[in-house]
C-alpha positions as CSV (number, residue, x, y, z in Angstrom):
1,X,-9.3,-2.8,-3.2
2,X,-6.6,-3.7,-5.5
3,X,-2.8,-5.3,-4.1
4,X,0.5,-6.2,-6.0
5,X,2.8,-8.9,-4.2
6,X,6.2,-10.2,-4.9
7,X,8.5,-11.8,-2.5
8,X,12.2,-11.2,-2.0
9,X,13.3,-13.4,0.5
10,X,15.9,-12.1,2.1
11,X,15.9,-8.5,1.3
12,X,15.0,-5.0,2.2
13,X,12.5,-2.7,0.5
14,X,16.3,-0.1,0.7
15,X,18.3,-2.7,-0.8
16,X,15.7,-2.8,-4.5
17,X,15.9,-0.1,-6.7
18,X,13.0,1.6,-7.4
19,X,10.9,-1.3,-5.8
20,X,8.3,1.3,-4.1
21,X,8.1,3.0,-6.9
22,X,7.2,0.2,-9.3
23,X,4.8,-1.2,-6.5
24,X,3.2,1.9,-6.4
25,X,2.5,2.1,-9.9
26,X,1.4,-1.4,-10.7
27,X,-1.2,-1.2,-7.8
28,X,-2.5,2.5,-9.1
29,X,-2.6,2.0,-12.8
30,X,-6.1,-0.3,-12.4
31,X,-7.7,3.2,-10.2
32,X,-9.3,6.1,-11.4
33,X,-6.6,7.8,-9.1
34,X,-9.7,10.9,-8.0
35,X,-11.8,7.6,-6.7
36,X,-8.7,6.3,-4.2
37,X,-9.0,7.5,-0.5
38,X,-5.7,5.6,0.6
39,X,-2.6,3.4,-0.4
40,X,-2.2,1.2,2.0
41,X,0.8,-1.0,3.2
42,X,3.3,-1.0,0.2
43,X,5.5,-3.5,1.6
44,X,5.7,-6.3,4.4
45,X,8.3,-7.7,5.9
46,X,9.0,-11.2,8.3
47,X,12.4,-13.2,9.6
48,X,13.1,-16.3,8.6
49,X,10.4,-18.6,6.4
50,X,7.0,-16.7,5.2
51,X,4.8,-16.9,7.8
52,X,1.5,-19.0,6.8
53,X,-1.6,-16.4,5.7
54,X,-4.0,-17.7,3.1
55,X,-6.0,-15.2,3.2
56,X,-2.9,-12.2,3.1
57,X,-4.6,-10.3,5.7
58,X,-1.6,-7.9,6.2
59,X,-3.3,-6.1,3.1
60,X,-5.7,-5.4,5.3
61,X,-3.7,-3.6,7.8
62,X,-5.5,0.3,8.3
63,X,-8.8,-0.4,6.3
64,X,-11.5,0.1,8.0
65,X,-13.5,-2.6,10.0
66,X,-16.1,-3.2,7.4
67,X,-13.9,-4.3,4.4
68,X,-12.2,-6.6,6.5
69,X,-15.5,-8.0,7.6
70,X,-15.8,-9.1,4.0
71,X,-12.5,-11.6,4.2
72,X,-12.4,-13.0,7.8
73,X,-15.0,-12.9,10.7
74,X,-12.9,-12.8,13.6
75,X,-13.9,-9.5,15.7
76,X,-10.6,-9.8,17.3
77,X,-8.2,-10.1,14.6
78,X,-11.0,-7.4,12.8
79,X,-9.9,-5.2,16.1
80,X,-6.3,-5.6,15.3
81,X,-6.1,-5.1,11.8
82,X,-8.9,-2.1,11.5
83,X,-7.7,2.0,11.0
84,X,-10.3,4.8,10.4
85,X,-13.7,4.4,8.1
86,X,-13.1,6.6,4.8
87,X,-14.0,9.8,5.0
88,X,-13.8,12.7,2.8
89,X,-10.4,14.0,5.4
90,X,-9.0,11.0,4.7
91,X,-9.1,11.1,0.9
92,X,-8.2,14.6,0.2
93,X,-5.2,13.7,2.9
94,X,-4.2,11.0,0.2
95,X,-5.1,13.1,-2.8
96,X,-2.3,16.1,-1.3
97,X,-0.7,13.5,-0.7
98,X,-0.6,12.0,-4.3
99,X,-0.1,15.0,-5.6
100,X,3.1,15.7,-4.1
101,X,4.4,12.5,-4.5
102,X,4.4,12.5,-8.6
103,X,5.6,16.3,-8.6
104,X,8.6,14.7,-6.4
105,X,9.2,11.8,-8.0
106,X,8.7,13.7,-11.5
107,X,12.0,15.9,-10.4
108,X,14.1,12.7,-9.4
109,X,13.6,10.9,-13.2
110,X,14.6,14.6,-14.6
111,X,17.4,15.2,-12.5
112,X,18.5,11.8,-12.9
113,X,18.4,11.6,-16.7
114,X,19.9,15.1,-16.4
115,X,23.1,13.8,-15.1
């Protein structure tokens, strides 16, 4: 599991150019990209002053119930937190997925230094 944080107090993932994008990137480039069965949360968002979490379990948010189990204990917040197991679905979902993404985003940089 690898993550990528920044914070921007007081913004909107809209309001930063390219900010998905470069997020994106920066958590992909350490992954063999044919091993990864799902991105995960690419951004998080709270009102007022950063809530307290040592342990940033909002990374967490979707994975399945077993890699949580590695960072906290509590079955509830486990519960809470936990999506689907892997499966072989869910990575070929991500993998179309993928693939349409960089064909996408591969047109917008074109077009845009078209213009």
């Amino acid at each position: 599991m690898e993550s990528c944080t920044f914070d921007l107090p007081s913004y909107n993932i809209q309001r930063i150019e390219n900010a998905y994008h470069n997020l994106r990137a920066e958590v992909l480039k350490a992954q063999r990209t044919d091993q990864v069965y799902d991105a995960g949360w690419i951004c998080h968002s709270w009102t007022g002053e950063r809530p307290e979490d040592p342990l940033e379990l909002w990374h967490y948010a979707d994975a399945p119930a077993g890699i949580i189990r590695q960072v906290i204990s509590d079955e509830r917040k486990i519960r809470q937190l936990a999506g689907p197991d892997y499966t072989e679905e869910r990575q070929q979902r991500w993998q179309e997925f993928n693939t349409r993404y960089l064909e996408d985003r591969k047109r917008e940089l074109e077009e845009g230094s078209a213009a």
